[in-house]
Residue frames relative to the residue before (quaternion, step in Angstrom):
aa qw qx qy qz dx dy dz
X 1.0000 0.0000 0.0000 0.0000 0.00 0.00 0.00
X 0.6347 0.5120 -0.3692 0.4458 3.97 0.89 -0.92
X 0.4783 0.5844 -0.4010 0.5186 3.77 1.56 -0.62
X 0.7644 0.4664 -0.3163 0.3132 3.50 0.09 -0.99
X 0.5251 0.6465 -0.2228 0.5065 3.12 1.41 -1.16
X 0.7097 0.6096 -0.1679 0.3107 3.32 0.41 -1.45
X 0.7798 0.5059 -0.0398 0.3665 2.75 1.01 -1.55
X 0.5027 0.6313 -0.2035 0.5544 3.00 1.75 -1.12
X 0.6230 0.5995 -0.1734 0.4717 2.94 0.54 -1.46
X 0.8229 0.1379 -0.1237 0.5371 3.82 -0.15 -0.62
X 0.2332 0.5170 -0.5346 0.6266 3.81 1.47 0.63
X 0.8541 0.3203 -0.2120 0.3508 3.73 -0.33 -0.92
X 0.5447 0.5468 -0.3706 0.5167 3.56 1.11 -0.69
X 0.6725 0.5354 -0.2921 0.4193 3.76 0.69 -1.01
X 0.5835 0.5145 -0.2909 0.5569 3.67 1.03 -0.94
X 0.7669 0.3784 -0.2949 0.4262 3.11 -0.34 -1.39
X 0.7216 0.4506 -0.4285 0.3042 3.73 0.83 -0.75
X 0.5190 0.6952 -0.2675 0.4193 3.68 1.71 -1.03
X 0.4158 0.5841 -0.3216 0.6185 3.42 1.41 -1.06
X 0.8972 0.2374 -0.1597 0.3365 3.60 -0.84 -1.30
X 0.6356 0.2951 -0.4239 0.5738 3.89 0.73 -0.16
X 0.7780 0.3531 -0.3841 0.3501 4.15 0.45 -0.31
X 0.7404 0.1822 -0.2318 0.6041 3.83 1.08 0.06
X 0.6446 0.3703 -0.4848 0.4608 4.05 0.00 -0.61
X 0.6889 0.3521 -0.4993 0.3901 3.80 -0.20 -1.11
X 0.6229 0.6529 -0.3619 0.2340 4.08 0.51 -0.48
X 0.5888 0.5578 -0.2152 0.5440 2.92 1.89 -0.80
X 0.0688 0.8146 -0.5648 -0.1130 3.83 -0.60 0.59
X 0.2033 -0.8019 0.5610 -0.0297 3.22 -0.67 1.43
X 0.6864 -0.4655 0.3877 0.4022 3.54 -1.34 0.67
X 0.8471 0.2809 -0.1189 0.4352 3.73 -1.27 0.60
X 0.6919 -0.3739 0.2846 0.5481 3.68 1.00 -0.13
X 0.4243 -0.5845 0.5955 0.3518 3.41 0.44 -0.92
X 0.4061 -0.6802 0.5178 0.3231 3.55 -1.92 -0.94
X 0.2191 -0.7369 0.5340 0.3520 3.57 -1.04 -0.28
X 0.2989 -0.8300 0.4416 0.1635 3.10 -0.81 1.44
X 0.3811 0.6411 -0.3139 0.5875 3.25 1.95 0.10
X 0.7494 0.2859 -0.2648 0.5352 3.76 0.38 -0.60
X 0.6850 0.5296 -0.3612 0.3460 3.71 0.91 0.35
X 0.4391 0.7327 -0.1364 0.5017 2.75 2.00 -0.83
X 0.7865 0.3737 -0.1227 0.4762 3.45 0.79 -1.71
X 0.4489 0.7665 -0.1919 0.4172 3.40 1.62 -0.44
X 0.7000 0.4142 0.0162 0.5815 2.82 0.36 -2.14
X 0.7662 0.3384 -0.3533 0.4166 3.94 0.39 -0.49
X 0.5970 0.5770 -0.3356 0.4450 3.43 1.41 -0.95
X 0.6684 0.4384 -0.2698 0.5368 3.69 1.28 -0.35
X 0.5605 0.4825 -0.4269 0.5204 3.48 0.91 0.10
X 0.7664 0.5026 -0.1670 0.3635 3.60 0.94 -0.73
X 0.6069 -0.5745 0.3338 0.4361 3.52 -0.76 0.39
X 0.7724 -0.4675 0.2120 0.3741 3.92 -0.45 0.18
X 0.6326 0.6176 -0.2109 0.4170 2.99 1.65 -1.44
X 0.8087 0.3189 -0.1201 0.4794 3.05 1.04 -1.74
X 0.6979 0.4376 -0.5116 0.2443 3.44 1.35 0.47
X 0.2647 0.5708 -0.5210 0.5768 3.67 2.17 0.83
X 0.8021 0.2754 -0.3927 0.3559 3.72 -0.36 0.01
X 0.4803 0.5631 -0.4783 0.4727 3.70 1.42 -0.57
X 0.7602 0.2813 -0.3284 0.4849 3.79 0.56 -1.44
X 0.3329 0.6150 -0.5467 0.4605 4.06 0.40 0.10
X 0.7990 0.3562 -0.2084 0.4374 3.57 -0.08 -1.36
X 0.6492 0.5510 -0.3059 0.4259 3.67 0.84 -1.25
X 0.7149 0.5472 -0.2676 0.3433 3.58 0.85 -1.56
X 0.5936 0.5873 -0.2499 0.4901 3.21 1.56 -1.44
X 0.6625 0.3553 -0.3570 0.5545 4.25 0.98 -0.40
X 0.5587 0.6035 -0.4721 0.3173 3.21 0.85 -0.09
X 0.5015 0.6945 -0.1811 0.4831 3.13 1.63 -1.71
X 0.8669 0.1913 -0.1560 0.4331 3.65 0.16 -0.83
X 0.2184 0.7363 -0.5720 0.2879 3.38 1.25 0.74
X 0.3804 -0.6480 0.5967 0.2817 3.36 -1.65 0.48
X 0.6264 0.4402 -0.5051 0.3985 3.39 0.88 1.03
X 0.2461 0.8360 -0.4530 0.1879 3.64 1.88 -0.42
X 0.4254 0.7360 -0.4913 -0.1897 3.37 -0.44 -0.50
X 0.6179 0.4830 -0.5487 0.2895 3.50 0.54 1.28
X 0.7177 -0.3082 0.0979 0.6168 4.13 -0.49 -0.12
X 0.4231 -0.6443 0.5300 0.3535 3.27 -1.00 0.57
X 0.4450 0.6978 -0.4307 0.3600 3.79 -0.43 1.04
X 0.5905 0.7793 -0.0672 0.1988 3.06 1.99 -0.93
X 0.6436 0.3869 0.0204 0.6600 2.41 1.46 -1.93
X 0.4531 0.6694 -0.3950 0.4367 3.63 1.14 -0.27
X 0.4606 0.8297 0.0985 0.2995 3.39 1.16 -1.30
X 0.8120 0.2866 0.1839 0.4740 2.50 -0.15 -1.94
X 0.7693 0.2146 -0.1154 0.5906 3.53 0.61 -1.48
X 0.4747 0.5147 -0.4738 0.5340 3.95 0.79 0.12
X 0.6615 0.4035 -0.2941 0.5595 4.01 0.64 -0.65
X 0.7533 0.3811 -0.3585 0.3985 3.58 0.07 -1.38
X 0.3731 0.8381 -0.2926 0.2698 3.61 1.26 -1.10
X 0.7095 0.3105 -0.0382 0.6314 2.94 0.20 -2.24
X 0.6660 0.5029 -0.4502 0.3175 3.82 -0.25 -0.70
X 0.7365 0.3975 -0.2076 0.5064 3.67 0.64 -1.09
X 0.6330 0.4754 -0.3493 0.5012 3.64 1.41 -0.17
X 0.5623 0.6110 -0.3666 0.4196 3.62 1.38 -0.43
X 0.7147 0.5010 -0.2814 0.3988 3.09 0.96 -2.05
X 0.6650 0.5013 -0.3239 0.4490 3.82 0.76 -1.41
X 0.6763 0.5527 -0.3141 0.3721 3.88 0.64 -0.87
X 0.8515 0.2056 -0.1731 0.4502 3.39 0.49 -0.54
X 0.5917 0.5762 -0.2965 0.4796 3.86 1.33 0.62
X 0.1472 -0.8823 0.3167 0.3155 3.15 0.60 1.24
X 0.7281 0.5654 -0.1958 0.3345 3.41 1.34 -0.78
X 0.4962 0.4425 -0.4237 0.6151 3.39 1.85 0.92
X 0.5828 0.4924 -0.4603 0.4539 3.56 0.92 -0.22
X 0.7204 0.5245 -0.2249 0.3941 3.73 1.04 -0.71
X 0.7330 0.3761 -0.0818 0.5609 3.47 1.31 -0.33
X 0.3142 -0.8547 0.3690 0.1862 3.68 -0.18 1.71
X 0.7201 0.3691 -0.3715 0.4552 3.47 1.28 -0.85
X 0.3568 0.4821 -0.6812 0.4197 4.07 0.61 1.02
X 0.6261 0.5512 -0.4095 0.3695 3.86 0.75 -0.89
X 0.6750 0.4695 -0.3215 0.4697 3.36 0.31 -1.19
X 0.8394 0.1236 -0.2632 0.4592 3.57 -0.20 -0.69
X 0.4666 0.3726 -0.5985 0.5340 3.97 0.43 1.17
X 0.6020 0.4387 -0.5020 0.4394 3.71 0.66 -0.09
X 0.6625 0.4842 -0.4014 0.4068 3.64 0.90 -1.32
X 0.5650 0.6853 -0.3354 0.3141 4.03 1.02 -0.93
X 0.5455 0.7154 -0.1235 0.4188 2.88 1.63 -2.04
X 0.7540 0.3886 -0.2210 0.4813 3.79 0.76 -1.63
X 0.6905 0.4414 -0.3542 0.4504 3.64 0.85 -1.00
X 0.4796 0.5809 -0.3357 0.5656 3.81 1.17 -0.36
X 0.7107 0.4727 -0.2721 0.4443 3.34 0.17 -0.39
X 0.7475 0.4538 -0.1300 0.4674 3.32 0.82 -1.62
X 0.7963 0.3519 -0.3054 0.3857 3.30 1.32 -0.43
X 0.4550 0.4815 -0.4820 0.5734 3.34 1.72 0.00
X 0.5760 0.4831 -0.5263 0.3973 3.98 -0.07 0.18
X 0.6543 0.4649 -0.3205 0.5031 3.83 0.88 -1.46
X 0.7307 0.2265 -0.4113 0.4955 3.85 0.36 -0.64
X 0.5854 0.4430 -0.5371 0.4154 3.89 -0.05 -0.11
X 0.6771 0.5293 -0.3504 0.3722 3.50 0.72 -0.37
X 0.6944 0.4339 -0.2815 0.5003 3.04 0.84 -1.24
X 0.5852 0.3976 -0.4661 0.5312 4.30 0.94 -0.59
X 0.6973 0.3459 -0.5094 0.3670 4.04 0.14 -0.13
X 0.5474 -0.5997 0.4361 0.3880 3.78 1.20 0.69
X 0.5830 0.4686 -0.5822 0.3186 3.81 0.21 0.46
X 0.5203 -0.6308 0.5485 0.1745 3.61 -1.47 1.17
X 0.2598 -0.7903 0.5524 -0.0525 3.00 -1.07 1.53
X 0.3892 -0.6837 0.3998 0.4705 3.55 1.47 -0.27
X 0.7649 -0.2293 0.1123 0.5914 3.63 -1.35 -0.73
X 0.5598 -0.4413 0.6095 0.3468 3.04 -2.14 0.98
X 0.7488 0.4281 -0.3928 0.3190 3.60 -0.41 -1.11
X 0.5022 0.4994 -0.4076 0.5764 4.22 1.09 -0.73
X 0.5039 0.4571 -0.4538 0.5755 4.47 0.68 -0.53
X 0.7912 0.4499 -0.3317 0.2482 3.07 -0.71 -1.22
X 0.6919 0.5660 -0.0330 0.4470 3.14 0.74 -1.57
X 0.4640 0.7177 -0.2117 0.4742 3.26 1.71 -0.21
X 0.8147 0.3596 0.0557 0.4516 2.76 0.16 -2.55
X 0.7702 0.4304 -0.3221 0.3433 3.44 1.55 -0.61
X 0.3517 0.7027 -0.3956 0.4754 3.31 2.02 -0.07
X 0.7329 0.5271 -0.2783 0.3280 3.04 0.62 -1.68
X 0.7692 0.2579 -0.2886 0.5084 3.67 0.82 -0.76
X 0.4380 0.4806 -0.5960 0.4711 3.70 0.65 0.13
X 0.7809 0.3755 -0.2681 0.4211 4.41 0.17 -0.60
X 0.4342 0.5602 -0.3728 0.5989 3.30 1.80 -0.07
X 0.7762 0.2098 -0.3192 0.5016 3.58 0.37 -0.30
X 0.5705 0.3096 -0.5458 0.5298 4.05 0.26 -0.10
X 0.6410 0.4607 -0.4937 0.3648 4.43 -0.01 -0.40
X 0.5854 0.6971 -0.3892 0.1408 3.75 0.59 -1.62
X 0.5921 0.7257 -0.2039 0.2849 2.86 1.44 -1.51
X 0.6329 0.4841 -0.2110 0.5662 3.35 1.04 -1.61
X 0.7074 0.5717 -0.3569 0.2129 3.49 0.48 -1.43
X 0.5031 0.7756 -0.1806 0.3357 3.32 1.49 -1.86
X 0.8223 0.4567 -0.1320 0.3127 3.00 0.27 -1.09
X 0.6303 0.4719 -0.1557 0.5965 3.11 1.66 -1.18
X 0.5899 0.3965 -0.3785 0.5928 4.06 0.83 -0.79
X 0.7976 0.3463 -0.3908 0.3020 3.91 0.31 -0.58
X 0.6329 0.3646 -0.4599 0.5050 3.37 1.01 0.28
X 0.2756 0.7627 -0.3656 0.4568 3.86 0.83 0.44
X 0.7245 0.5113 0.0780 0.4556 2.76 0.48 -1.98
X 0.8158 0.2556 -0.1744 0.4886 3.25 0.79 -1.06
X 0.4510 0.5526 -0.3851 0.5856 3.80 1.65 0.18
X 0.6750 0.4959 -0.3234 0.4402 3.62 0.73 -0.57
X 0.8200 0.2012 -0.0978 0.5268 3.40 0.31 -0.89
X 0.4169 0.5847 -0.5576 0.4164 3.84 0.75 0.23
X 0.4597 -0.5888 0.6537 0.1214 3.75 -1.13 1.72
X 0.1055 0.6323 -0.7667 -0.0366 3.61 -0.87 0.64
X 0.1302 -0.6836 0.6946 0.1822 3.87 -0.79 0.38
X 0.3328 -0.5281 0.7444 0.2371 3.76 -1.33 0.62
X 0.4452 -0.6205 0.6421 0.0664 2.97 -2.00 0.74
């Protein structure tokens, strides 16, 4: 059964990512834009129990890593979304009254992306690679989560039924 899951599971990570590097990155919006790939992995890693949302972001970070836009060590995003992962899967997992209420999701998902984006800029910036202007960062990570909340909305819905096709036990008779 954890095969099936699995599989599914990184069946969808692969879409949703093919989606976001062949039509969202194409789109340039004011302020940075969004990742609809880093909402996705979010929004499921919070639907999920902690473990599987440290291995959901494990798997995501690690496509992130081999992106043909990466351009620091691949290990980063691994990291990053393997921590942020489990953290938003802890906080949402064990609170019943964020598990019960959608706009606590959205904006721990929008937190989640700018959390991310800034543990990447300072891991970057301590492995000494140059990121250009601080203020062109900033302006980035805060775009990104200001569009992380007006997108989440749409997203939510579609990763939580997902989610609930993946891991729903059907037993044959």
């Amino acid at each position: 059964m954890l095969t099936r899951h699995s599989v599914l599971t990184g069946a969808l990570f692969l879409a949703v990512y093919g989606f976001q590097l062949a039509t969202v990155d194409q789109i340039h919006l004011p302020l940075g834009g969004f990742s609809l790939f880093l909402i996705f992995v979010l929004s499921w890693s919070a639907l999920s129990a902690p473990e599987i949302g440290a291995v959901a972001g494990f798997f995501a970070g690690f496509l992130l890593d081999i992106s043909p836009t990466a351009s620091g060590p691949i290990g980063e995003w691994t990291l990053i979304l393997t921590v942020v992962g489990f953290g938003i899967a802890f906080l949402r997992y064990g609170d019943d009254s964020l598990r019960t209420n959608p706009l606590s999701l959205v904006v721990m998902v929008a937190f989640s992306v700018v959390v991310a984006m800034g543990a990447y800029l300072l891991l970057t910036l301590m492995l000494g690679s140059d990121l250009g202007n601080t203020w062109q960062a900033f302006k980035t990570i805060l775009g990104n989560g200001l569009w992380t909340l007006a997108i989440a909305p749409f997203v939510l819905p579609i990763a939580s039924r997902l989610h609930r096709v993946v891991f729903e036990t059907r037993e044959l008779a």
